[in-house]
Backbone as JSON Lines, residues from 0, in Angstrom:
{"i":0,"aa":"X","n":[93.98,-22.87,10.33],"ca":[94.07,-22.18,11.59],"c":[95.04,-22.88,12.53]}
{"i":1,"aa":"X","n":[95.14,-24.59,12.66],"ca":[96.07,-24.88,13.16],"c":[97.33,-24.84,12.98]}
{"i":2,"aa":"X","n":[97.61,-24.69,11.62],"ca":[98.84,-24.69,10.99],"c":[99.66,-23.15,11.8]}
{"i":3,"aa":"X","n":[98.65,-22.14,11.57],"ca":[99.06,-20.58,12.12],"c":[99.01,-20.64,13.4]}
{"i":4,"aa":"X","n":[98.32,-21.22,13.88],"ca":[98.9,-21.3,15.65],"c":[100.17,-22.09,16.01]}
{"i":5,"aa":"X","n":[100.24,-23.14,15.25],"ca":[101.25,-24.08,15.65],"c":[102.85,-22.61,15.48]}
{"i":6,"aa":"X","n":[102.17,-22.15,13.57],"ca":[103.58,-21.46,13.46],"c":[104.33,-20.64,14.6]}
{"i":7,"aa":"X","n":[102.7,-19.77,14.73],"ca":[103.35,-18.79,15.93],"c":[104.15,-19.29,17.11]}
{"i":8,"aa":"X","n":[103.13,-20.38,17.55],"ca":[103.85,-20.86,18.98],"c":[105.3,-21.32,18.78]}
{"i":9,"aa":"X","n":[105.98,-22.0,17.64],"ca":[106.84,-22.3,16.81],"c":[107.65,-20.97,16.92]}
{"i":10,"aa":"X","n":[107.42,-19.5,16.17],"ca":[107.99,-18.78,16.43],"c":[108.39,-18.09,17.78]}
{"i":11,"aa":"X","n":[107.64,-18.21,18.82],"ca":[107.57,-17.77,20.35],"c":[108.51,-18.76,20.59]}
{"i":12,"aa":"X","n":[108.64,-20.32,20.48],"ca":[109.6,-20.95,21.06],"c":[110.97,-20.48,20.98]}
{"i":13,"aa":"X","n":[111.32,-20.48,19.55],"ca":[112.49,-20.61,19.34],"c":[112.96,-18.95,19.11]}
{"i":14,"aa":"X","n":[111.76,-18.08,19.09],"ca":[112.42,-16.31,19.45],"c":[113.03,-15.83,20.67]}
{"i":15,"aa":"X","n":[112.29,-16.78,21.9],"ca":[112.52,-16.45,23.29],"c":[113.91,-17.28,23.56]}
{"i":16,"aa":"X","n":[115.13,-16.48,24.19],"ca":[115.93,-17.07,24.64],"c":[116.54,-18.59,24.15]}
{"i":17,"aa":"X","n":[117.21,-18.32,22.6],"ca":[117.67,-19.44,21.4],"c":[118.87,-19.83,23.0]}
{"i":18,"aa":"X","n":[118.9,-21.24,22.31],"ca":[119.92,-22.46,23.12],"c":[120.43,-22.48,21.65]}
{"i":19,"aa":"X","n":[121.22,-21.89,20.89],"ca":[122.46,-22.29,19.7],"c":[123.26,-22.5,20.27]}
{"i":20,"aa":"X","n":[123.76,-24.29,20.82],"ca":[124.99,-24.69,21.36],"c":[126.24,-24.14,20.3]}
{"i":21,"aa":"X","n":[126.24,-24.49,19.48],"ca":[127.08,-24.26,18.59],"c":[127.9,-22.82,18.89]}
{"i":22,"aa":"X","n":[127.22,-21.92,18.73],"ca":[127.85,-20.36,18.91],"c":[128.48,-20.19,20.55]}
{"i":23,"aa":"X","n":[127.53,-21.09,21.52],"ca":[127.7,-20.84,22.54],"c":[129.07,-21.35,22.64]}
{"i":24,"aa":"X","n":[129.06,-23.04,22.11],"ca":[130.63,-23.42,22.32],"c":[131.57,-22.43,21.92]}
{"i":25,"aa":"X","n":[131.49,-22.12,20.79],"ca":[132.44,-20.67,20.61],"c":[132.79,-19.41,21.03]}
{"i":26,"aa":"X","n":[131.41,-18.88,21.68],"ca":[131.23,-17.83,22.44],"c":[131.75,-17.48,24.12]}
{"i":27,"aa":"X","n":[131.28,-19.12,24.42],"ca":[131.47,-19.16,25.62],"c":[132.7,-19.98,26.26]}
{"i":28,"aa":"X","n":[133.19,-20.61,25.59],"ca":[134.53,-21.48,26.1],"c":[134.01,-22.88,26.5]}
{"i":29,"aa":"X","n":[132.96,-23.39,25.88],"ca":[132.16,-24.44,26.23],"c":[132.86,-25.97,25.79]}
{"i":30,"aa":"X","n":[133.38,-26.66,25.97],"ca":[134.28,-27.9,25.39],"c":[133.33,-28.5,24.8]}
{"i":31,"aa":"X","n":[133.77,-29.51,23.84],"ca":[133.21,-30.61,23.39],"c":[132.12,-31.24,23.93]}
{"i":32,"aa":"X","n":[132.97,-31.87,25.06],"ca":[132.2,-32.84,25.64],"c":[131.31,-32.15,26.45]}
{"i":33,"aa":"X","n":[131.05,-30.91,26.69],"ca":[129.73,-30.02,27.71],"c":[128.74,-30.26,26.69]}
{"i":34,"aa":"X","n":[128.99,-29.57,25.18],"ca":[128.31,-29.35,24.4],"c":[127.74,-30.62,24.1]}
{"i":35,"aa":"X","n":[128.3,-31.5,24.08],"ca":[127.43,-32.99,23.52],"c":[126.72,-33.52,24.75]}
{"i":36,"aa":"X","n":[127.45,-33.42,25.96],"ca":[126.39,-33.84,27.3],"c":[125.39,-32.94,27.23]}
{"i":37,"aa":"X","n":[125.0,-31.56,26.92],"ca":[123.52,-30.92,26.93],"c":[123.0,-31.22,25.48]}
{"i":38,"aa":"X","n":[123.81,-31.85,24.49],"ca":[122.51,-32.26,23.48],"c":[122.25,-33.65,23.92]}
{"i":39,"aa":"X","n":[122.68,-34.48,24.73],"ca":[122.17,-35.93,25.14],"c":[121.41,-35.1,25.92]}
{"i":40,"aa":"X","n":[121.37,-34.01,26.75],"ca":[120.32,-34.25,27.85],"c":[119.17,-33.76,26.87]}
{"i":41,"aa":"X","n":[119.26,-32.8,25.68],"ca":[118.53,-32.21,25.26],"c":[117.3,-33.4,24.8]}
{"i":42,"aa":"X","n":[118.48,-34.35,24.08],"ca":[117.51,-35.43,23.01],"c":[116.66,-36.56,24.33]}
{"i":43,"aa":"X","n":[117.11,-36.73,25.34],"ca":[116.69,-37.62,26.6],"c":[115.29,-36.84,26.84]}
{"i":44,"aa":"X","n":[115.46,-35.25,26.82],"ca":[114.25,-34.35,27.57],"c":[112.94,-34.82,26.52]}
{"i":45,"aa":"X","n":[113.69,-34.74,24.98],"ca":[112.19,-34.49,24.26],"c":[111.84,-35.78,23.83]}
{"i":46,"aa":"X","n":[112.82,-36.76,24.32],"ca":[112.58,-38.11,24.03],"c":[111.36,-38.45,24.8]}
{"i":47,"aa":"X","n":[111.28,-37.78,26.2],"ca":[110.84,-38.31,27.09],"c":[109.15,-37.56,27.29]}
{"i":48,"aa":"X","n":[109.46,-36.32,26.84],"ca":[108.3,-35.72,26.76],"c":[107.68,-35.55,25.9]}
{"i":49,"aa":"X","n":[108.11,-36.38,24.44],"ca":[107.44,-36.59,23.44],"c":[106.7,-38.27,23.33]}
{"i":50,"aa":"X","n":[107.41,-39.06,24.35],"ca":[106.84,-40.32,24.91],"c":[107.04,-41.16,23.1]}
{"i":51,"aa":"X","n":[108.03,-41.51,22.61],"ca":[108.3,-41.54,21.25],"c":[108.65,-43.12,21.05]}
{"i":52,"aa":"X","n":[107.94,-44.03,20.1],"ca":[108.05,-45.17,20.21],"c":[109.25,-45.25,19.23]}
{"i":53,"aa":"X","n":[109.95,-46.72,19.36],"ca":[111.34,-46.61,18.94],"c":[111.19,-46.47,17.31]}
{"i":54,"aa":"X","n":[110.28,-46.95,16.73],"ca":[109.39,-46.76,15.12],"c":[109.73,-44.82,14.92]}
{"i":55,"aa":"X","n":[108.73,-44.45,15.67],"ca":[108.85,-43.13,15.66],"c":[109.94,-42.51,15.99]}
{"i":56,"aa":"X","n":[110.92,-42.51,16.92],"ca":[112.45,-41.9,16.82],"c":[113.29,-41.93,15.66]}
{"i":57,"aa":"X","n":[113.21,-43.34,15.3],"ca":[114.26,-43.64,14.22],"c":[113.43,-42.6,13.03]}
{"i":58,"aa":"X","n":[112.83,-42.26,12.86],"ca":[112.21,-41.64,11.92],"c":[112.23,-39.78,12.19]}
{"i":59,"aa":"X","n":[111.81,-40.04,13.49],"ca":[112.09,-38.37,13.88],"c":[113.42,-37.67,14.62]}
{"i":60,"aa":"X","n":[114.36,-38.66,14.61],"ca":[115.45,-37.52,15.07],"c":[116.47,-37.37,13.74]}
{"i":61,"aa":"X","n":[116.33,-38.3,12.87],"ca":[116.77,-37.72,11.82],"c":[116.84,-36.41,11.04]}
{"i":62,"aa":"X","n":[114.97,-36.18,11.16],"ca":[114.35,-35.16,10.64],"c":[114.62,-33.68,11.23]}
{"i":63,"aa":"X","n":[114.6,-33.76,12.86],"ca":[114.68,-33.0,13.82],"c":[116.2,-32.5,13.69]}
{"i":64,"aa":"X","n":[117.23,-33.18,13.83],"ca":[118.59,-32.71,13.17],"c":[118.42,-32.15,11.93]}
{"i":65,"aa":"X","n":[117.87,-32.33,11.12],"ca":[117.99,-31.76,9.72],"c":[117.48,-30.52,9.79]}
{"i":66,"aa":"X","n":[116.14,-30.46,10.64],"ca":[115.53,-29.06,11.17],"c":[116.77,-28.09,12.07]}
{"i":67,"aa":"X","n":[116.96,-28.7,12.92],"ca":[118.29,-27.35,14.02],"c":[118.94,-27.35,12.9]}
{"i":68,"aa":"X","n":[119.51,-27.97,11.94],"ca":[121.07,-27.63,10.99],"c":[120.55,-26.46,10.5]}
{"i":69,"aa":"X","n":[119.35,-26.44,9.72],"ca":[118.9,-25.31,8.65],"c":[118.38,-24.25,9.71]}
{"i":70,"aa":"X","n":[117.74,-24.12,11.28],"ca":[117.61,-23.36,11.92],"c":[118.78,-22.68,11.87]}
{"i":71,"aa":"X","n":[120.04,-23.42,12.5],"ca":[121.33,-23.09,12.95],"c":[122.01,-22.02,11.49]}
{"i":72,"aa":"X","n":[121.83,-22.48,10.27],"ca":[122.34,-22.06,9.82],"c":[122.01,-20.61,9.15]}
{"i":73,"aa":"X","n":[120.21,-20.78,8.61],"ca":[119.75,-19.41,8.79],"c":[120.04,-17.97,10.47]}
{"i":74,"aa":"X","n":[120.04,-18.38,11.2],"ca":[120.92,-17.73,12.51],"c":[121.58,-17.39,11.93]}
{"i":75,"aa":"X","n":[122.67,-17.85,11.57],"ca":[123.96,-17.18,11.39],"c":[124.13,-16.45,10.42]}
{"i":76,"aa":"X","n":[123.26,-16.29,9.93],"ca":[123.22,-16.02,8.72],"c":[123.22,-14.31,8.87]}
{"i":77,"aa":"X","n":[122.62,-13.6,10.14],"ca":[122.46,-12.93,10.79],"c":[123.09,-12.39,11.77]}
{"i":78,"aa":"X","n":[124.34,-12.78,12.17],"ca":[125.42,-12.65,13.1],"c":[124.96,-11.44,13.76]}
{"i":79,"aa":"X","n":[124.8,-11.1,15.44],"ca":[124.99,-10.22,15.58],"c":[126.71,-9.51,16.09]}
{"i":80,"aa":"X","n":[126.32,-8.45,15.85],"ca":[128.05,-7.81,15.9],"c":[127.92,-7.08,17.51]}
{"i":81,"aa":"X","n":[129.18,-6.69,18.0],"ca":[129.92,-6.07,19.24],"c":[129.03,-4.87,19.26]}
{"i":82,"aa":"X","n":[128.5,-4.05,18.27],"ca":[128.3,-2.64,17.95],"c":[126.81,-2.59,19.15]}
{"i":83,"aa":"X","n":[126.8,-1.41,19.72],"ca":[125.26,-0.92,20.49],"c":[124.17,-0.63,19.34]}
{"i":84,"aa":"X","n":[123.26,-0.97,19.37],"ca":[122.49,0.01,18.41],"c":[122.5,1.35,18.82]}
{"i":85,"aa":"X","n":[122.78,1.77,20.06],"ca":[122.83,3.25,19.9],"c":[123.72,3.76,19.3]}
{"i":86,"aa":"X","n":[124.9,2.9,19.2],"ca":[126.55,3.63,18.12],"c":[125.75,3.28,16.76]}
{"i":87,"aa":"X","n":[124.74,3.0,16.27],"ca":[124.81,2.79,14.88],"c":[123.9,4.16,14.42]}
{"i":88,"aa":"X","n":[124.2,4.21,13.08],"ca":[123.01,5.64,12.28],"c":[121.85,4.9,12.2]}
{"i":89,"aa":"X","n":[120.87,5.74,11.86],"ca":[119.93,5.78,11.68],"c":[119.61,4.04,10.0]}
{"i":90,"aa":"X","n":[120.42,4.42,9.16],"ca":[120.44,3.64,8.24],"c":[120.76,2.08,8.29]}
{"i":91,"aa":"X","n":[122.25,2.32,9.21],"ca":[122.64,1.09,9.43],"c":[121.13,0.02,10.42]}
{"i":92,"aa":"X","n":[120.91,0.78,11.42],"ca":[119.48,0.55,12.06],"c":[118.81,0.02,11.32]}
{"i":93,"aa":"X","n":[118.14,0.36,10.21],"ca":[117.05,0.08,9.58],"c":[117.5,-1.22,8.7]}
{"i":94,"aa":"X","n":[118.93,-1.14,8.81],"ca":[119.11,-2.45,7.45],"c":[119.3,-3.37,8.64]}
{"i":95,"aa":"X","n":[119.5,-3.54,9.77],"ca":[119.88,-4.44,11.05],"c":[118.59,-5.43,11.08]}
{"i":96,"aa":"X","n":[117.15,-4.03,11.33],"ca":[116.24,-4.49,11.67],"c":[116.09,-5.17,10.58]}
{"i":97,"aa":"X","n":[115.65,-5.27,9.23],"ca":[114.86,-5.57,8.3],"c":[116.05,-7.23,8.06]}
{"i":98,"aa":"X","n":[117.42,-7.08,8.0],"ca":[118.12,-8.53,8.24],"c":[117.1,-9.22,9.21]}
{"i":99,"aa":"X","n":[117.15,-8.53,10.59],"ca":[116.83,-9.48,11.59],"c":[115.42,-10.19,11.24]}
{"i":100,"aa":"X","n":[114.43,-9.26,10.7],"ca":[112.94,-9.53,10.56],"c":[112.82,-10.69,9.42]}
{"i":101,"aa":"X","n":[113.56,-10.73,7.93],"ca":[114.0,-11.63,7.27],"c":[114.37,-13.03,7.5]}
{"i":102,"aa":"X","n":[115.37,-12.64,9.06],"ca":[115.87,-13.91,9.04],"c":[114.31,-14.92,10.37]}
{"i":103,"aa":"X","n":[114.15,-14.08,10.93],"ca":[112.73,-14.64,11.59],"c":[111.25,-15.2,10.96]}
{"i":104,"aa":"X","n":[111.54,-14.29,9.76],"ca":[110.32,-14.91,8.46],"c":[110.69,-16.6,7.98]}
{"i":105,"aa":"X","n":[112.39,-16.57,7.64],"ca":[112.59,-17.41,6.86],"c":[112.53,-18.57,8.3]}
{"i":106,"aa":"X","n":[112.91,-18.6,9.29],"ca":[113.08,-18.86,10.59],"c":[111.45,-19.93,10.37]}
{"i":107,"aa":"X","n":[110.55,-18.88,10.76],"ca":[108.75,-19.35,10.59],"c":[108.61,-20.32,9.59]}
{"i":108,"aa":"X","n":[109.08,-20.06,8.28],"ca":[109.19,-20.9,7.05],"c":[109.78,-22.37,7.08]}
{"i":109,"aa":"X","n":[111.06,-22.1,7.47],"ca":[111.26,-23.93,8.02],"c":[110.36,-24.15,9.08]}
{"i":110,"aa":"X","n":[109.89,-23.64,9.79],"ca":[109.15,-24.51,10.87],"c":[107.72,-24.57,10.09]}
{"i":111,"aa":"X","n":[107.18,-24.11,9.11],"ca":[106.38,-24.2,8.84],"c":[106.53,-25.71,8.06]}
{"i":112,"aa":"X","n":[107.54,-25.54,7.28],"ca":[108.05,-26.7,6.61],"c":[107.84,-28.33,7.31]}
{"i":113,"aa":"X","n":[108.69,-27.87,8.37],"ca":[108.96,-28.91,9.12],"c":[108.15,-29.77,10.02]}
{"i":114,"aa":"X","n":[107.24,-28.49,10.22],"ca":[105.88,-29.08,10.96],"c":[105.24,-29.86,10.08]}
{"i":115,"aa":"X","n":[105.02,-29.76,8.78],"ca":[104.32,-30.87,7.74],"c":[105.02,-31.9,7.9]}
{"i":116,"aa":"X","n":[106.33,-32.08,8.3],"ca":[106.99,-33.37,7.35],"c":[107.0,-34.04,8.86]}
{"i":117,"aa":"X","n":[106.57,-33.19,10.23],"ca":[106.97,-34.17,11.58],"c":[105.35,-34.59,11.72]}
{"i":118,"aa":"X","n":[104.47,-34.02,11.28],"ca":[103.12,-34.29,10.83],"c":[102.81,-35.7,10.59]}
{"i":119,"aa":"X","n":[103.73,-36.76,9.66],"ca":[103.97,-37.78,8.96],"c":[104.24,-38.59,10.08]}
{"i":120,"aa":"X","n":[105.09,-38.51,10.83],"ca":[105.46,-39.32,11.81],"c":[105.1,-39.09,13.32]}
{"i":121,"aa":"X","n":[105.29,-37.87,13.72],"ca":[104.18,-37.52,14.84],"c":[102.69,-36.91,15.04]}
{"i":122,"aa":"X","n":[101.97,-37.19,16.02],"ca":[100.48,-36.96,15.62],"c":[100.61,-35.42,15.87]}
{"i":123,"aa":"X","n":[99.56,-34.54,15.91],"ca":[99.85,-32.87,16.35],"c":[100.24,-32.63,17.84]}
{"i":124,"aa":"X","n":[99.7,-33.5,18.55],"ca":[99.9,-33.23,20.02],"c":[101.2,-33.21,20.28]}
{"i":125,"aa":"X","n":[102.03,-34.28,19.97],"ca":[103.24,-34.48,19.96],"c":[103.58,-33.02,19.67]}
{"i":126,"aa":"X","n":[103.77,-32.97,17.98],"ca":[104.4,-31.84,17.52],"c":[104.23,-30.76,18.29]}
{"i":127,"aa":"X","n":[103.13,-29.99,18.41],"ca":[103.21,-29.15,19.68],"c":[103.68,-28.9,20.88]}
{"i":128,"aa":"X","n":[104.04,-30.4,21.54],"ca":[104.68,-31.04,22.73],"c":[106.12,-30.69,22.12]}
{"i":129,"aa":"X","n":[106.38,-31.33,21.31],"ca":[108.08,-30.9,20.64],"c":[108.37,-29.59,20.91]}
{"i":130,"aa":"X","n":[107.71,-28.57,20.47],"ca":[108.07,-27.07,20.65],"c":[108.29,-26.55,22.17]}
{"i":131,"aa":"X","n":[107.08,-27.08,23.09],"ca":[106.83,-26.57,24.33],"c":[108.21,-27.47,24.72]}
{"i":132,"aa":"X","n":[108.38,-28.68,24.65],"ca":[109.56,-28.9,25.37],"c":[110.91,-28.37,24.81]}
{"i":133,"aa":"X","n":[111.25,-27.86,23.52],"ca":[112.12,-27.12,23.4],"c":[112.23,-26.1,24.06]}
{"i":134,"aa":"X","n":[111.16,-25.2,24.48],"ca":[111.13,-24.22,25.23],"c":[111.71,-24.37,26.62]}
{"i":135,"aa":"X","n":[111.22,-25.28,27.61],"ca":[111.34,-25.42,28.69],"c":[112.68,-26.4,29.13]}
{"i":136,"aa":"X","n":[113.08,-27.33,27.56],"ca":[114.33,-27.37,27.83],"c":[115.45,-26.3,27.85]}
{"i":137,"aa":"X","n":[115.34,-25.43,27.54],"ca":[116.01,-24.0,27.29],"c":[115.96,-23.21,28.57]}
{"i":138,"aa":"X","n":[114.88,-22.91,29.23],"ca":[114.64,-22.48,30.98],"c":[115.5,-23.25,31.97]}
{"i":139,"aa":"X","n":[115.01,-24.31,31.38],"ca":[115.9,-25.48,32.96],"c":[117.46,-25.12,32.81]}
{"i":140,"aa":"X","n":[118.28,-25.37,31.77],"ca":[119.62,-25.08,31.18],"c":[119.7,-23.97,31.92]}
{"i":141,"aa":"X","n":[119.29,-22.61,31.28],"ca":[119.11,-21.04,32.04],"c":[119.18,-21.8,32.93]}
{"i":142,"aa":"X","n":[118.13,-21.99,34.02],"ca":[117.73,-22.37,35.4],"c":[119.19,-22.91,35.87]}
{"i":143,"aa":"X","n":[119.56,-23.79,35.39],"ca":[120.65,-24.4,36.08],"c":[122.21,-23.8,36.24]}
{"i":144,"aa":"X","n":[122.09,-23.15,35.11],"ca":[123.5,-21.91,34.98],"c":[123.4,-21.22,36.27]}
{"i":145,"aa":"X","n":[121.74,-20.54,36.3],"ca":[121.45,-19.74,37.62],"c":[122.05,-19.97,38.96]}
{"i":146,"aa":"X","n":[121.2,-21.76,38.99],"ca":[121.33,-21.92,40.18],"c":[122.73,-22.83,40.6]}
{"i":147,"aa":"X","n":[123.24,-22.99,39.84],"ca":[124.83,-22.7,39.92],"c":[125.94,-22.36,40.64]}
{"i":148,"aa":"X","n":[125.63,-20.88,39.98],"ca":[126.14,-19.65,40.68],"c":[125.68,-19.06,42.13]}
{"i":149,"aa":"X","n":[124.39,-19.74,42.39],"ca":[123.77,-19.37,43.83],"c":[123.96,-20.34,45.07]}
{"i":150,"aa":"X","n":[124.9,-22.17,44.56],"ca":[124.64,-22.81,45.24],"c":[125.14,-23.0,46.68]}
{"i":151,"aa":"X","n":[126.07,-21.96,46.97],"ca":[126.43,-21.99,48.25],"c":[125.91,-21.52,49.02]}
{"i":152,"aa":"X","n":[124.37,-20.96,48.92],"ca":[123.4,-20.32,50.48],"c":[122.28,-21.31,49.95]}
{"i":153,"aa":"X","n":[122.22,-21.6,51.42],"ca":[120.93,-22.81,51.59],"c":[120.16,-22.91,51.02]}
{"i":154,"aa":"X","n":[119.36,-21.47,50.82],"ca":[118.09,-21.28,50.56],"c":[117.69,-21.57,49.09]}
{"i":155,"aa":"X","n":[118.84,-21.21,48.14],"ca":[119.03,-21.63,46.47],"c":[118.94,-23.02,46.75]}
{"i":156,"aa":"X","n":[119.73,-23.55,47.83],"ca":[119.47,-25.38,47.36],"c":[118.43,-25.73,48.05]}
{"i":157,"aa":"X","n":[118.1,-25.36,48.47],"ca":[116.13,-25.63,49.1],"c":[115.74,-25.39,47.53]}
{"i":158,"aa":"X","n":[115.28,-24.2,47.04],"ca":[114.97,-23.64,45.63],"c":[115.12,-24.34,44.83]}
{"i":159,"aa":"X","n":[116.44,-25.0,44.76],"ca":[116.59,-25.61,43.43],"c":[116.19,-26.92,43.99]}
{"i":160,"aa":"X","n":[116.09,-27.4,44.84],"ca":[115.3,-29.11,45.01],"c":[113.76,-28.87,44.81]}
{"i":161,"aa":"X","n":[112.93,-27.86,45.36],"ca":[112.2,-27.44,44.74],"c":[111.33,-27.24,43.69]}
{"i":162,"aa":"X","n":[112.07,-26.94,42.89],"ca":[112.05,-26.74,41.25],"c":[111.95,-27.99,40.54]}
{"i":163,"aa":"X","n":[113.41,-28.64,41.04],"ca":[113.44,-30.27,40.5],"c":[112.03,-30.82,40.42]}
{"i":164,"aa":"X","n":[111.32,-30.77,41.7],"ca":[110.1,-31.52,42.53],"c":[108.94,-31.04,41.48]}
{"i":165,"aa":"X","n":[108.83,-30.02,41.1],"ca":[108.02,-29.33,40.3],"c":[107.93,-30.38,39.37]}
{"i":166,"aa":"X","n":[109.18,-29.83,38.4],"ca":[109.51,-29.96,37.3],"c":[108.92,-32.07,37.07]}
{"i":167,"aa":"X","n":[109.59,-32.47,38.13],"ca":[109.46,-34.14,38.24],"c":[108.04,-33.97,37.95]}
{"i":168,"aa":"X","n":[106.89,-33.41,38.89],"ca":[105.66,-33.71,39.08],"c":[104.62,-33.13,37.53]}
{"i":169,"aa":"X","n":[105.46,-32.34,37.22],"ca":[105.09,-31.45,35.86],"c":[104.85,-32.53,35.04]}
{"i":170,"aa":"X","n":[106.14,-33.48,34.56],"ca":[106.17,-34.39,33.32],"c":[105.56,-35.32,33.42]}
{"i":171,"aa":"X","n":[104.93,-35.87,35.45],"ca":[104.45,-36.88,35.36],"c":[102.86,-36.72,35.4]}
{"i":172,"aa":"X","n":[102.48,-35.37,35.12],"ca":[101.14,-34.95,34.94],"c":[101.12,-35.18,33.3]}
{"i":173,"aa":"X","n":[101.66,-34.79,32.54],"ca":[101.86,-34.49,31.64],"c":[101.64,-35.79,30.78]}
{"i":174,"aa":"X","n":[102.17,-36.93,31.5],"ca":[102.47,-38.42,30.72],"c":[100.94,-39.18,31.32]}
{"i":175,"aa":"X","n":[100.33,-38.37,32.53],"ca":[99.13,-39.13,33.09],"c":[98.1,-38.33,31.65]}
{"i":176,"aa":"X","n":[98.05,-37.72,31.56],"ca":[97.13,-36.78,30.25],"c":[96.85,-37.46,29.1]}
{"i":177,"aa":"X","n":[98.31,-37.89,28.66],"ca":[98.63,-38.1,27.27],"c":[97.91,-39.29,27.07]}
{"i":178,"aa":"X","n":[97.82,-39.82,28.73],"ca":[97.34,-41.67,28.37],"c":[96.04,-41.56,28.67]}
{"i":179,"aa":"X","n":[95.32,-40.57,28.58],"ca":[93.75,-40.56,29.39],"c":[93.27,-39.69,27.79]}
């Protein structure tokens, strides 16, 4: 039963709003060095909210790279194209969906995978913690694109100090938990 909750939540993470730097650098005109400053911030976030002793890193970011490569690469595997689904037939539709549903099965499958083998080196809490902070590292990013684009009226930078304040008080609830 834990294994099927973990999957799902596993699948909810990484279904809702994917962070594939990779495509994005391509997609979006993103340089090098952007793309490697949001995977340092990425690996700093879950470093930090996975509270990971240096035993345990050296062991789990190996693994964790090996996981996004085979994520990354099943994705693509799936490209979506320029086309509307409303310009497509009825047929093409049905073979779109059943790609897409395939590639979300096989998607569940490494994480199912992967959750055994981070099992070994992190306890479950962690692992679970891993997912949720993938998630919410993915919002803040969003979040920050957002607030961005809004930062020249006050009220966004009230908002976004705000948020920060949250967010600060969030992780340090979070790290008071873990130790109680």
């Amino acid at each position: 039963m834990k294994i099927m909750l973990l999957a799902v939540t596993a699948l909810i993470v990484t279904s809702i709003a994917p962070l594939d730097l990779h495509s994005q650098n391509e997609s979006e005109g993103m340089t090098e060095e952007q793309r490697e400053r949001i995977e340092s911030m990425r690996v700093a976030y879950i470093t930090r909210t996975l509270d990971l002793s240096s035993e345990q890193a050296q062991q789990f970011w190996p693994l964790y790279n090996e996981m996004q490569k085979e994520l990354r690469t099943n994705r693509e595997k799936v490209a979506d194209t320029e086309d509307s689904p409303m310009d497509l037939t009825e047929e093409e539709a049905e073979k779109k969906l059943a790609a897409w549903m395939n590639q979300l099965e096989a998607e569940v499958n490494i994480l199912k995978s992967y959750q055994s083998r981070f099992a070994d080196i992190l306890d479950n809490r962690q692992v679970l913690a891993l997912y949720q902070s993938e998630n919410q590292f993915k919002r803040q990013m969003l979040r920050r694109v957002r607030n961005r684009q809004h930062m020249h009226r006050p009220e966004d930078r009230n908002l976004h100090q705000l948020e920060r304040r949250q967010e600060r008080q969030q992780l340090r609830q979070n790290r008071q938990d873990r130790q109680h």
